[in-house]
C-alpha positions in Angstrom: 9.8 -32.5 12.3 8.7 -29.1 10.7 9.5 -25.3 11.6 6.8 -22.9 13.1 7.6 -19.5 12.3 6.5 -16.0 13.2 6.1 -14.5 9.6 6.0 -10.8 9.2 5.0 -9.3 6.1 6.1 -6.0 5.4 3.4 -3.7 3.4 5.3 -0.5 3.3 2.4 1.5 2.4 4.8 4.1 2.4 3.7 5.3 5.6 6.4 2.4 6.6 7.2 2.9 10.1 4.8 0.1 12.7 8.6 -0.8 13.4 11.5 0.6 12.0 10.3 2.0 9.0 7.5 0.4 7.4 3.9 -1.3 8.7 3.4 -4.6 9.2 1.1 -7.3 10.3 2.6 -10.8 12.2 1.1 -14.1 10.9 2.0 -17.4 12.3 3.2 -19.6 9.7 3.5 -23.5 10.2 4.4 -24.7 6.8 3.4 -28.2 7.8 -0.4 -26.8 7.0 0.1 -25.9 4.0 1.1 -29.5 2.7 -1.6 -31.7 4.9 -5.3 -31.3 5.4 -5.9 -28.3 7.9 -7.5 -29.0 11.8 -10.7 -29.6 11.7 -11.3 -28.9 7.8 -15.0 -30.2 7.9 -16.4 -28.2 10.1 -13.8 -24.7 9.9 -13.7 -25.1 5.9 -15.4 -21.9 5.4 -13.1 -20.1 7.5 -9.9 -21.5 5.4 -11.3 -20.5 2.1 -12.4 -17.3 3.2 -9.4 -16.1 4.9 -7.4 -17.9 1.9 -9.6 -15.4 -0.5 -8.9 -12.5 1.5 -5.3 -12.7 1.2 -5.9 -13.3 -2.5 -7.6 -9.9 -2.8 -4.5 -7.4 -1.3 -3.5 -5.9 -4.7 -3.3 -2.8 -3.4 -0.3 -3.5 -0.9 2.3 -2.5 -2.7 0.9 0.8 -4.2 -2.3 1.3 -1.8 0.0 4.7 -0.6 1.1 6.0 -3.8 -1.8 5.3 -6.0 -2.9 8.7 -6.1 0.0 10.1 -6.9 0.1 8.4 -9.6 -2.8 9.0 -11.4 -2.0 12.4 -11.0 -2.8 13.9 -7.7 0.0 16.3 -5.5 1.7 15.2 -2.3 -0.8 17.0 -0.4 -4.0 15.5 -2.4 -2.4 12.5 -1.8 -2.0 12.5 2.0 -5.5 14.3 2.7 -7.0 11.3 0.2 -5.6 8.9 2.6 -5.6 10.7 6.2 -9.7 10.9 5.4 -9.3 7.1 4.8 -8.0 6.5 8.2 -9.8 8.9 10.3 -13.1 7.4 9.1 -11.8 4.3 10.0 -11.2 6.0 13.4 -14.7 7.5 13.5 -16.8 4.3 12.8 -15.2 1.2 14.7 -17.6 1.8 17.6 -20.9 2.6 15.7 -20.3 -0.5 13.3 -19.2 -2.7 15.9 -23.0 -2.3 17.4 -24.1 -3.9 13.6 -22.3 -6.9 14.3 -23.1 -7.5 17.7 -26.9 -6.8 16.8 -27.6 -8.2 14.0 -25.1 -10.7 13.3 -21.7 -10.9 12.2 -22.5 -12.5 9.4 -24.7 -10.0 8.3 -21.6 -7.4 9.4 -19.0 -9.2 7.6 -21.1 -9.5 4.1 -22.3 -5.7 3.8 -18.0 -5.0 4.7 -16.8 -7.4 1.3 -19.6 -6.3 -0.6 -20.2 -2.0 -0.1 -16.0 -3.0 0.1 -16.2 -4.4 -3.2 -18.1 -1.6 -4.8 -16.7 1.3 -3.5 -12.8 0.0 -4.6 -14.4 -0.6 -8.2 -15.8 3.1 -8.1 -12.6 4.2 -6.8 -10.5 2.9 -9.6 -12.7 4.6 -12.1 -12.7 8.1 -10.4 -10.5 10.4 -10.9 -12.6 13.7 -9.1 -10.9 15.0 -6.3 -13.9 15.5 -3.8 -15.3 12.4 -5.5 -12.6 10.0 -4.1 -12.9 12.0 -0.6 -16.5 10.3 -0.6 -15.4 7.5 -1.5 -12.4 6.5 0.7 -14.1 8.1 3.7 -17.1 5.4 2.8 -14.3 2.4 2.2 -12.8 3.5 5.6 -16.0 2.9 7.0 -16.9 -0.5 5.0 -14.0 -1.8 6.6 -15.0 -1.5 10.0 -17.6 -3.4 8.8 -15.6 -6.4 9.6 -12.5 -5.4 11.4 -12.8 -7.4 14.5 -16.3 -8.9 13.5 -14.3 -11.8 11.0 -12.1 -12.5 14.2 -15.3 -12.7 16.1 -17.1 -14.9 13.9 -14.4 -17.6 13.7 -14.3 -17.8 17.4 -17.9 -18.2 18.3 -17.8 -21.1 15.4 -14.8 -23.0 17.2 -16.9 -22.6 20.7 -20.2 -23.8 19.3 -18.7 -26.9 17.7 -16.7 -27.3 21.1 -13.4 -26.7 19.1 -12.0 -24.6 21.9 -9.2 -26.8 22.7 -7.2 -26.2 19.3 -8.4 -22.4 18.9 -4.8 -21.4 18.6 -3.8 -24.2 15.9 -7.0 -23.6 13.9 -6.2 -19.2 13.9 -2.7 -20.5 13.0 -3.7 -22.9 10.2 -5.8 -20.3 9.1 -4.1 -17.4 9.2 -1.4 -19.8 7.1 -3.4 -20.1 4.2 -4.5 -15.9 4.5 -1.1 -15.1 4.2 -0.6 -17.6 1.3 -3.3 -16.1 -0.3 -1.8 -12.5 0.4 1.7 -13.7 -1.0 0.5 -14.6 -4.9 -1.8 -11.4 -4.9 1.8 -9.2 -4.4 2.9 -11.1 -7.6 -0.7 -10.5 -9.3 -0.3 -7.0 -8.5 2.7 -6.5 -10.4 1.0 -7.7 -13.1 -1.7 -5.3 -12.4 0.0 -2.3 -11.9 2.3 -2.9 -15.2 -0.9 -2.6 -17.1 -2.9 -0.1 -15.4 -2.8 0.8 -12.1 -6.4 1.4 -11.6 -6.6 -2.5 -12.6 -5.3 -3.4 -8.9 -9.0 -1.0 -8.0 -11.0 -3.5 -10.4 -9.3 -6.8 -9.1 -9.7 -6.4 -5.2 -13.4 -5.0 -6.2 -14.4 -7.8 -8.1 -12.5 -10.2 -5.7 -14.8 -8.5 -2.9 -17.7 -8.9 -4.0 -17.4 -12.3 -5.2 -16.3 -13.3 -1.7 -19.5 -11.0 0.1 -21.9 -13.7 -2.0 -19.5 -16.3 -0.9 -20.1 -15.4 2.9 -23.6 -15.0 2.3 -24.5 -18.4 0.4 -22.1 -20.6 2.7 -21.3 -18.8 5.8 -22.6 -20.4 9.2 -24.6 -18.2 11.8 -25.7 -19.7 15.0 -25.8 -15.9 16.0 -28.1 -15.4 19.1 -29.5 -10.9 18.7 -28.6 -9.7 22.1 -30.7 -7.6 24.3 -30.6 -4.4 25.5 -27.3 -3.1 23.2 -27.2 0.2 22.0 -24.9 2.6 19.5 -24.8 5.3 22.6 -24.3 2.6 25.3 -20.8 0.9 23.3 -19.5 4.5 22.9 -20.1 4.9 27.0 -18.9 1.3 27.1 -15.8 2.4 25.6 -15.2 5.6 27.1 -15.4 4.2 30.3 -13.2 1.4 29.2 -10.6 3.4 27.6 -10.4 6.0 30.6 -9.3 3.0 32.5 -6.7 2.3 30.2 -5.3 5.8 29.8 -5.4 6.0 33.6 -3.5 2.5 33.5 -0.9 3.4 31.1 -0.6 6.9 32.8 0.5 5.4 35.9 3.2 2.8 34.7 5.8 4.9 33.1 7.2 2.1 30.8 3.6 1.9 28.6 3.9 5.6 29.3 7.3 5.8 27.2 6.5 3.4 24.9 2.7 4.6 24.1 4.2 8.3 23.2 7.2 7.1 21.3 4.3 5.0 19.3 2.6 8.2 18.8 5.3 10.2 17.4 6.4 6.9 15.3 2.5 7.5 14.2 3.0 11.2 12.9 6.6 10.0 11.3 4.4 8.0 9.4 2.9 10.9 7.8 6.2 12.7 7.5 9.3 10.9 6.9 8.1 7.5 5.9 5.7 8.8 3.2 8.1 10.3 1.5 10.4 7.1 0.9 8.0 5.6 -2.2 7.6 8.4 -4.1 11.4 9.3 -3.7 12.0 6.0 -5.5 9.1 7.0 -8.0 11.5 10.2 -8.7 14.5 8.5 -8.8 12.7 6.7 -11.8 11.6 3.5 -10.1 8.7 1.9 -12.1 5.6 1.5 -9.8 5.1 -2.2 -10.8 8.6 -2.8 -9.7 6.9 -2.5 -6.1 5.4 -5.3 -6.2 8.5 -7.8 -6.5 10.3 -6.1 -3.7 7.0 -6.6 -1.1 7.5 -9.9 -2.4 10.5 -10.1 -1.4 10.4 -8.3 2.0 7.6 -10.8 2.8 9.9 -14.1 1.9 12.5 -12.3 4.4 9.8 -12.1 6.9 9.6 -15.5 6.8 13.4 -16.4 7.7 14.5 -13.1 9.7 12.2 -13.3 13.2 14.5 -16.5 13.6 17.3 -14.0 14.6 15.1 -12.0 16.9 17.0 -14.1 19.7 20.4 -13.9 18.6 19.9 -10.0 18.4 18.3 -9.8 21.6 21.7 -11.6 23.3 23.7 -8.7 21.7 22.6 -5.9 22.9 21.1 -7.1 25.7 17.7 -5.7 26.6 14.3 -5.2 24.8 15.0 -1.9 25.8 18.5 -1.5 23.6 16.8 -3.5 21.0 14.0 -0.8 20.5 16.4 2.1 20.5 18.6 0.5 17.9 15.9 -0.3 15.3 14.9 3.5 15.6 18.6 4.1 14.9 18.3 2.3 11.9 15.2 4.3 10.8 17.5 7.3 10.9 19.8 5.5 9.1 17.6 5.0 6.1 16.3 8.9 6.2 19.9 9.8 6.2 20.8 7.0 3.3 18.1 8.9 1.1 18.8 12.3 1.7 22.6 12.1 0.4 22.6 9.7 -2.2 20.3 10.4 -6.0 21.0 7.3 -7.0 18.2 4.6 -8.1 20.4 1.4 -7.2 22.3 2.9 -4.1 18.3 4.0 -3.2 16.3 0.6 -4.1 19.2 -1.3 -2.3 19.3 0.8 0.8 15.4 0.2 0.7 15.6 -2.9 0.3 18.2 -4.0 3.0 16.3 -1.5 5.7 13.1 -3.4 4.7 13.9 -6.7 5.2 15.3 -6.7 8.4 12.5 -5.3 10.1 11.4 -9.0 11.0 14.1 -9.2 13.4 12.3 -6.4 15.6 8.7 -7.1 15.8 8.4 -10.0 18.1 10.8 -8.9 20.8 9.0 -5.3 20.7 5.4 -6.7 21.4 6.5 -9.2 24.0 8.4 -6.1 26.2 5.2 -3.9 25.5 2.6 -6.7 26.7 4.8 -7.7 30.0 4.4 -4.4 30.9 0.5 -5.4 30.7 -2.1 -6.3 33.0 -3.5 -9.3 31.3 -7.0 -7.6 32.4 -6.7 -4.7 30.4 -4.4 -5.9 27.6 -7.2 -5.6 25.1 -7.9 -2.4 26.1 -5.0 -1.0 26.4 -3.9 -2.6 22.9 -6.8 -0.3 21.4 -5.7 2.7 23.4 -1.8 2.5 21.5 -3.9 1.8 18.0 -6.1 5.1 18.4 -2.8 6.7 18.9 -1.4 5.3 16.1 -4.0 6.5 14.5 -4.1 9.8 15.5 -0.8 9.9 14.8 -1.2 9.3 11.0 -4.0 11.9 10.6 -1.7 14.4 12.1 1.4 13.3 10.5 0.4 13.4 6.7 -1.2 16.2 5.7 2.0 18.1 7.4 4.0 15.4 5.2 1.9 16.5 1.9 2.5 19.9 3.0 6.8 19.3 3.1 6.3 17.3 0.1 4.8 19.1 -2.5 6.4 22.6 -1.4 10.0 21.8 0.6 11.2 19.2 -1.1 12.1 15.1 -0.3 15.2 16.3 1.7 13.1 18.2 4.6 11.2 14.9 4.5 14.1 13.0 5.9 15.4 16.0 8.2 11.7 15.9 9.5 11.5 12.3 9.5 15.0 12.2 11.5 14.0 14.4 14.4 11.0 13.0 14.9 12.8 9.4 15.3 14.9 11.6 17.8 11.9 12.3 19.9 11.2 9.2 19.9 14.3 7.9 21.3 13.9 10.8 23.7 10.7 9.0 25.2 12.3 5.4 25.3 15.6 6.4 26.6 13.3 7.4 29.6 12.1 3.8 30.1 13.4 2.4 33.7 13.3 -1.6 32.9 13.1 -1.6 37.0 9.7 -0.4 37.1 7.4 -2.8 38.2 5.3 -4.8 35.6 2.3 -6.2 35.9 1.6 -9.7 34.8 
């Protein structure tokens, strides 16, 4: 007997706000694998220890959205530094995605960990403004590299050893062992940061290129070059594609709701999210303190999806659910714009932050229902280039309130923006139809 559990780790970023108020990414954890041989180890061991050494290498979690700051940049440095990071992220998913489908993505994943690995070692010894504007704009781009390519990989590997059966154990077993990974590198980077914060650059650049030689030496290709695929024809691919979707979502008013309340959530990112770290910075928080409490919101993420249920049977719909955990957003900006206090601040923080567990699973499930199982996929990429968008948008404006209006307007922003948010899923009508 043994638990399976959704695990949601919560990497505030400080542009905290995927749900509630911070990002996160769901894992599922079945601690059985972490104390037996995993599925099919002889033939997916590669995949373990890679996804095990990837985890290992996300130093940068707890400060990834602050770092600039401090080393010395402004609010506004800080935001264009990382709004450049995501919009070339934005810019070269299609034209990198040809790479691995072309050549490999073996060959796609490598050139990620390694130009990856370089570029985050560069990065921690820069300290030139338009320097580090090259730079994260090329890291953006690395990672492309192997967003979606990794994922790839692994699956063509089950299907060619005729694995297909246990597909969703072996992502689970593996996935396990990433987030593993991922939770001793939160109490590494403490460490880190303690000493030098550009150490956390070093680390996850040395860990990345270790792992690139890793792939390269042991990782299995059975990759077959297809025919006839072109840069220019995947963009007209996805156009096409992601017409479709708009259309799709345009014409079933719940996605439509929920897809523009995502999109402002997006731009809140940039607003009143990003100002919750470095209020704690001013409050006197030391930065390496950031490190224990991700630690801690990830050990909550563990136990609190258990009570997505019990939540659910309160207030009654997915619907209510959604509109109460942006309540609770507003709750937080309105927590730090009346109290200056370090303990009442780190505590609020850290009670908003660990419940966000609760949310996440309930939220996806009413968003894909609403899904044609057709263009799920699609229309899942359509919400993330909104989200997107929405970050580009949202922080240079945050910079901008930031450096020159203060932490206050921060939350005021940050708390009508939640309220047009609520605006948009108030609309949603539970009785139109879904598609299934």
């Amino acid at each position: 007997m043994y638990i399976k559990m959704d695990v949601i780790f919560v990497i505030i970023y400080i542009l905290n706000d995927k749900v509630v108020v911070y990002s996160i990414f769901v894992v599922l954890m079945d601690f059985k694998t972490l104390f037996k041989k995993p599925i099919h180890f002889d033939k997916m061991w590669f995949f373990y220890v890679q996804d095990f050494l990837t985890g290992l290498s996300s130093f940068l979690g707890p400060v990834i959205m602050i770092y600039f700051i401090l080393i010395g940049f402004n609010y506004v440095e800080n935001a264009i530094l990382f709004a450049v990071w995501v919009g070339s992220q934005f810019i070269f998913e299609i034209p990198t995605g040809a790479i691995a489908d072309i050549h490999g993505r073996k060959l796609s994943v490598f050139l990620s960990y390694f130009f990856g690995g370089v570029l985050a070692i560069l990065l921690g010894a820069s300290s030139s403004f338009y320097l580090l504007l090259v730079l994260v704009f090329l890291l953006g781009g690395s990672t492309t590299l192997s967003s979606g390519a990794d994922k790839a990989w692994l699956v063509d590997h089950v299907k060619q050893n005729g694995l297909n059966r246990d597909l969703q154990k072996i992502i689970s077993n593996i996935t396990s062992y990433s987030s593993l990974g991922h939770f001793i590198a939160l109490g590494f980077s403490t460490y880190l940061i303690y000493l030098n914060v550009r150490y956390v650059w070093y680390a996850t650049g040395l860990l990345f290129i270790m792992l690139s030689f890793f792939i390269l030496v042991y990782g299995p290709e059975n990759f077959e070059r297809k025919k006839g695929i072109t840069v220019s024809g995947l963009f007209r691919k996805t156009y096409d594609i992601s017409r479709d979707a708009m259309v799709y979502v345009k014409n079933h008013r719940v996605l439509l709701w929920i897809f523009l309340g995502t999109f402002i959530a997006s731009v809140n990112m940039g607003v009143g999210s990003y100002a919750v770290q470095p209020y704690l910075l001013s409050l006197g928080l030391p930065a390496h303190m950031f490190g224990p409490i991700f630690m801690f919101f990830a050990f909550c993420g563990i136990i609190t999806p258990q009570f997505s249920g019990r939540f659910l049977k309160i207030l009654k719909t997915e619907k209510n659910l959604l509109i109460f955990s942006r309540i609770l957003s507003m709750l937080l900006y309105l927590s730090f714009y009346f109290t200056g206090s370090l303990i009442i601040a780190v505590g609020v923080f850290l009670v908003f932050g660990s419940i966000g567990g609760v949310f996440l699973p309930i939220i996806m499930t009413y968003t894909h229902k609403h899904i044609s199982s057709e263009i799920r996929a699609t229309t899942g990429s359509v919400e993330s280039m909104l989200g997107s968008l929405g970050m580009i948008i949202g922080l240079p404006i945050g910079g901008l309130i930031l450096q020159y209006l203060g932490f206050k307007v921060a939350f005021v922003c940050g708390i009508l923006l939640v309220i047009v948010e609520l605006y948009f899923y108030l609309r949603i009508d539970d009785g139109d139809k879904i598609n299934k």
